[in-house]
C-alpha positions in Angstrom: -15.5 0.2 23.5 -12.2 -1.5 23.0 -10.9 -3.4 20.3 -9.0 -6.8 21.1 -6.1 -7.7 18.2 -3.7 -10.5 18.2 0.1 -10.2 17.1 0.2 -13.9 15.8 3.9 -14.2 14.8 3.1 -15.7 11.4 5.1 -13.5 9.3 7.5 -14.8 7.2 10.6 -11.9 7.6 11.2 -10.0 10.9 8.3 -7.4 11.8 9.7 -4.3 10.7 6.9 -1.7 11.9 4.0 -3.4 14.6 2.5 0.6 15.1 -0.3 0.7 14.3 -3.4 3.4 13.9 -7.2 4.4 15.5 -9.0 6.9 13.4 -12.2 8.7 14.8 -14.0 10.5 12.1 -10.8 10.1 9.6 -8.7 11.8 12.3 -5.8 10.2 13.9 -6.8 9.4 17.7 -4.6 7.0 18.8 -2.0 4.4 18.4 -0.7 0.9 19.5 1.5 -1.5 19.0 2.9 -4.9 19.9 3.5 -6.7 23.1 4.9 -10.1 23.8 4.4 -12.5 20.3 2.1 -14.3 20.0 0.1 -12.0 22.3 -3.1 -9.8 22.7 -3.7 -6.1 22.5 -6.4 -4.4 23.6 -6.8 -1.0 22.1 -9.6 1.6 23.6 -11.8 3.1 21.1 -14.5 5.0 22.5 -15.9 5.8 25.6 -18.4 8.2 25.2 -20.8 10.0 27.8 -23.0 11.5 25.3 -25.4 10.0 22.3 -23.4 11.6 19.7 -22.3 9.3 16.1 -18.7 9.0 15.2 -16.9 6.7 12.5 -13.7 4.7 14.0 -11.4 2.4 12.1 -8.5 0.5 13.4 -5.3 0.5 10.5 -3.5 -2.6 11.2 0.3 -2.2 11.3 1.6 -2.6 7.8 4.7 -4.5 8.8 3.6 -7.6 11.3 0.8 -10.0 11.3 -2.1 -9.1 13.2 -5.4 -10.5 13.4 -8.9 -8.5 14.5 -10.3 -10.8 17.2 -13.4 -8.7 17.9 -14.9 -5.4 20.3 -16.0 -5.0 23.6 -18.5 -2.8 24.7 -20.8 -1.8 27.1 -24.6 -3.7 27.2 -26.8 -0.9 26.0 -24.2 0.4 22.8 -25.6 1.3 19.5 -24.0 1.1 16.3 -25.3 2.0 13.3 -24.9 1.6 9.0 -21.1 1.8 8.1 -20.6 4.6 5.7 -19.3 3.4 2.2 -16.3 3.8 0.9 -14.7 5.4 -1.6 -16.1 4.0 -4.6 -12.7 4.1 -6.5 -10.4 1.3 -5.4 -6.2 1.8 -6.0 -4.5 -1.1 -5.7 -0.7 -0.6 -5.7 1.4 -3.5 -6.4 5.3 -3.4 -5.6 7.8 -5.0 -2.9 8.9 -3.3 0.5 9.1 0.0 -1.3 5.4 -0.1 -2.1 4.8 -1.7 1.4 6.4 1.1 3.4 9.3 0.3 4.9 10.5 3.7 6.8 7.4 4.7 7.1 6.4 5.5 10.6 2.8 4.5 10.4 0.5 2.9 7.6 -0.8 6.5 6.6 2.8 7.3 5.4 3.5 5.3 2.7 3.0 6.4 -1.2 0.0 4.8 -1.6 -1.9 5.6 1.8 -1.0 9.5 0.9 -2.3 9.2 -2.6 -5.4 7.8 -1.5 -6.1 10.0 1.1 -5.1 13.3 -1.5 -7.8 12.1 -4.0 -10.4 10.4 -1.6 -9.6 6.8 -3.2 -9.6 3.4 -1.1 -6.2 1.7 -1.1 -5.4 -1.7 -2.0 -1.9 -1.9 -0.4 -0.3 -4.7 -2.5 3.6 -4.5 -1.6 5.1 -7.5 -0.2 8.9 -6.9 1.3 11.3 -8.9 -0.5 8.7 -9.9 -3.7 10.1 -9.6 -6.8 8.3 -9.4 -10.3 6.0 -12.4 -10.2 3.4 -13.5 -13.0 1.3 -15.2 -10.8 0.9 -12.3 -8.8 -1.5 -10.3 -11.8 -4.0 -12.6 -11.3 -4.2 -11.7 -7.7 -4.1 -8.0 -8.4 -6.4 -8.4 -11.3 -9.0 -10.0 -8.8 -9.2 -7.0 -6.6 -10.6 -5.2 -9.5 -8.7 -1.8 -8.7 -10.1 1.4 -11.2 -6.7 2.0 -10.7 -3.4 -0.1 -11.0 0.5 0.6 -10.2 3.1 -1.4 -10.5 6.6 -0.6 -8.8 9.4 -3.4 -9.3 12.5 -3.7 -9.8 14.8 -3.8 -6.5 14.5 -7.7 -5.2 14.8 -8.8 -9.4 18.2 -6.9 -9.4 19.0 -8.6 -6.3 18.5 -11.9 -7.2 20.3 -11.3 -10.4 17.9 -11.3 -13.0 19.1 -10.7 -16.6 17.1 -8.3 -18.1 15.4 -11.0 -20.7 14.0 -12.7 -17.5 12.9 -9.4 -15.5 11.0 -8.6 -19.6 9.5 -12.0 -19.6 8.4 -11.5 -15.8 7.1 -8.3 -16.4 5.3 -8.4 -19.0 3.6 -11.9 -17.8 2.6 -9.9 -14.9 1.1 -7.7 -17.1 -0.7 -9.9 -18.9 -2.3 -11.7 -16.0 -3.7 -8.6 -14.6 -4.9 -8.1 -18.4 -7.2 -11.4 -18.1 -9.0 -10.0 -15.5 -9.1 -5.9 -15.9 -8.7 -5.4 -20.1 -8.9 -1.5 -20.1 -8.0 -1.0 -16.5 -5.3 2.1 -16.6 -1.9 0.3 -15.4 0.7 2.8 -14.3 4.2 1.0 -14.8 6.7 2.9 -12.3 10.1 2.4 -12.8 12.4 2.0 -10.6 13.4 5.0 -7.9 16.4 6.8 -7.5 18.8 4.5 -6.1 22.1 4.5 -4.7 22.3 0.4 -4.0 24.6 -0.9 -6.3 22.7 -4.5 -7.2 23.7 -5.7 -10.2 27.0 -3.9 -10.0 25.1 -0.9 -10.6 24.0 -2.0 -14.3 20.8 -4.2 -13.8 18.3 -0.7 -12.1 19.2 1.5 -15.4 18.2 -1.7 -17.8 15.1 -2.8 -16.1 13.9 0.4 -16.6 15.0 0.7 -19.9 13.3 -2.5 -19.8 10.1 -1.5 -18.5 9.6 1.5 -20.9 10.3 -0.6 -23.7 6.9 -2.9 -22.6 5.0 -0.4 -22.3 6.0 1.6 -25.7 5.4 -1.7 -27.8 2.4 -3.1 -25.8 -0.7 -1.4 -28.0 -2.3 -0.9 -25.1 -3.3 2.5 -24.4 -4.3 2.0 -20.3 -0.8 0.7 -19.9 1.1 3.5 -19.3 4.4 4.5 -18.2 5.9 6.6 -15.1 9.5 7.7 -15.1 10.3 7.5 -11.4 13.1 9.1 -11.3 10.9 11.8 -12.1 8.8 11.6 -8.6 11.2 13.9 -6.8 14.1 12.1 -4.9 18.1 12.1 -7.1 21.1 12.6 -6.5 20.7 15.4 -4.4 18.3 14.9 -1.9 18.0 11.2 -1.7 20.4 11.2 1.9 17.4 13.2 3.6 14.6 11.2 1.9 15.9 7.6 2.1 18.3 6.5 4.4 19.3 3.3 3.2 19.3 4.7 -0.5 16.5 2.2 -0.9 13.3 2.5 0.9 11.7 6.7 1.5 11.0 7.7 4.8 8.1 9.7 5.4 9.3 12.8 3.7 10.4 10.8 0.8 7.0 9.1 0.6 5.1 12.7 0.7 7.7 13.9 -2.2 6.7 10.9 -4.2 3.4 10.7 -3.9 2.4 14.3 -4.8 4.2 13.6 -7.7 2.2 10.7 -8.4 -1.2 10.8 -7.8 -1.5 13.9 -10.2 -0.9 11.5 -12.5 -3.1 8.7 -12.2 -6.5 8.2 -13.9 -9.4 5.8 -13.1 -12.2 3.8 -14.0 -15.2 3.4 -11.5 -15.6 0.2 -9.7 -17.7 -0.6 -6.7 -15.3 -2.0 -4.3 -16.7 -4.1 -1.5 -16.9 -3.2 2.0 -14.0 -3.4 4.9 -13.4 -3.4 8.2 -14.5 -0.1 8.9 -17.9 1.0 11.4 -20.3 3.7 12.9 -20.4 3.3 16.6 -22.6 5.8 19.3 -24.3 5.0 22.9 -27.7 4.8 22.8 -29.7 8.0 24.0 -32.9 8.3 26.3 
């Protein structure tokens, strides 16, 4: 059996990580990544001599645009029920921090690991460059997530936002995910450790100021608030855990989510079914 997928060159910035995975049985067992762009890969799956069952899944890269175009596989091949998925759905919403960016693969980022450490399904919702949007609660809200974090901050400072208009964001944000999830816990992550100096160095300390100040006056008690300067990278270690001073590598990424998911409570939701299947050859 082998998979065909299409690097479609519609993303909007620069592909900044086209690796990506096969799992067989939850195990890595392969990799690929891109050719020419636009352009097809085929990536082999399985070819088995035997009638025995095993569960693959393809992890698209989480840094390019690729689309699933479909399986080929020998006349004759069985497949059979997909197992479900976790029944609790994370859905982590953020900008390239959340996405991954130095990560090596899309099992390295803080959301992937957290997921995997307490056998959730991940809703990757970072988006490089995205800043604090309200629009954007409505989107997460419709995923219906048992479980909701929100890390912003970086792009706002960036662009210059005043503190009044990174609160108003926020908190709209907030209350857009609200309309759709009312007692879904919502983890508000401040910013990281840092050593970018947006804002001349002033707007990272207020935002977060900002952001504890929402969540300490907001009556709600699923919104709750996570220091992250607290999740493990400072002053100290942050040349060996983020090499731009912005975005964790994979060590960084490990350091913060074991800090994290500890943390984080849920509600059960059934979450609805991905791109994930059973596949075995047919015996006698």
């Amino acid at each position: 059996m082998t998979a065909r997928l299409y690097y479609n060159a519609l993303h909007t910035h620069p592909a900044r990580n086209s690796i990506g995975l096969l799992l067989k049985d939850g195990a890595p067992a392969g990799s690929f990544d891109a050719g020419a762009r636009p352009g097809f890969v085929t990536v082999p799956v399985a070819n088995l001599a035997t009638s025995e069952w095993h569960t693959y899944e393809i992890l698209l890269p989480y840094a390019d645009s690729v689309e699933f175009r479909g399986l080929i596989v020998n006349e004759g091949a069985a497949f059979a029920a997909v197992p479900p998925r976790p029944v609790i759905r994370y859905v982590a919403y953020g900008d390239s921090i959340t996405q991954g960016y130095w990560a090596s693969v899309p099992t390295s980022n803080y959301p992937a690991r957290v997921g995997d450490a307490r056998g959730w399904q991940v809703q990757n919702m970072g988006f490089g460059g995205r800043q604090a949007t309200a629009s954007d609660g409505t989107a997460v809200g419709s995923l219906k997530g048992a479980v909701v974090t929100i890390l912003m901050g970086v792009n706002d400072s960036i662009a210059g936002k005043t503190p009044a208009q990174f609160e108003a964001d926020y908190t709209n944000l907030i209350r857009n995910i609200r309309a759709q999830q009312p007692e879904t816990p919502i983890y508000a992550i401040t910013p990281l450790y840092t050593t970018a100096p947006y804002g001349g160095g002033a707007l990272i300390p207020q935002y977060r100021a900002v952001i504890s100040n929402i969540v300490a006056s907001a009556g709600d008690p699923n919104l709750r608030l996570v220091d992250g300067l607290s999740l493990g990278i400072d002053a100290g270690n942050w040349a060996a855990l983020m090499p731009d001073g912005i975005h964790p590598n994979d060590a960084g990424f490990a350091l913060v989510a074991a800090n994290l998911g500890p943390r984080l409570s849920f509600q059960i939701v059934r979450p609805p079914r991905g791109l994930v299947f059973a596949v075995g050859q047919a015996g006698p």
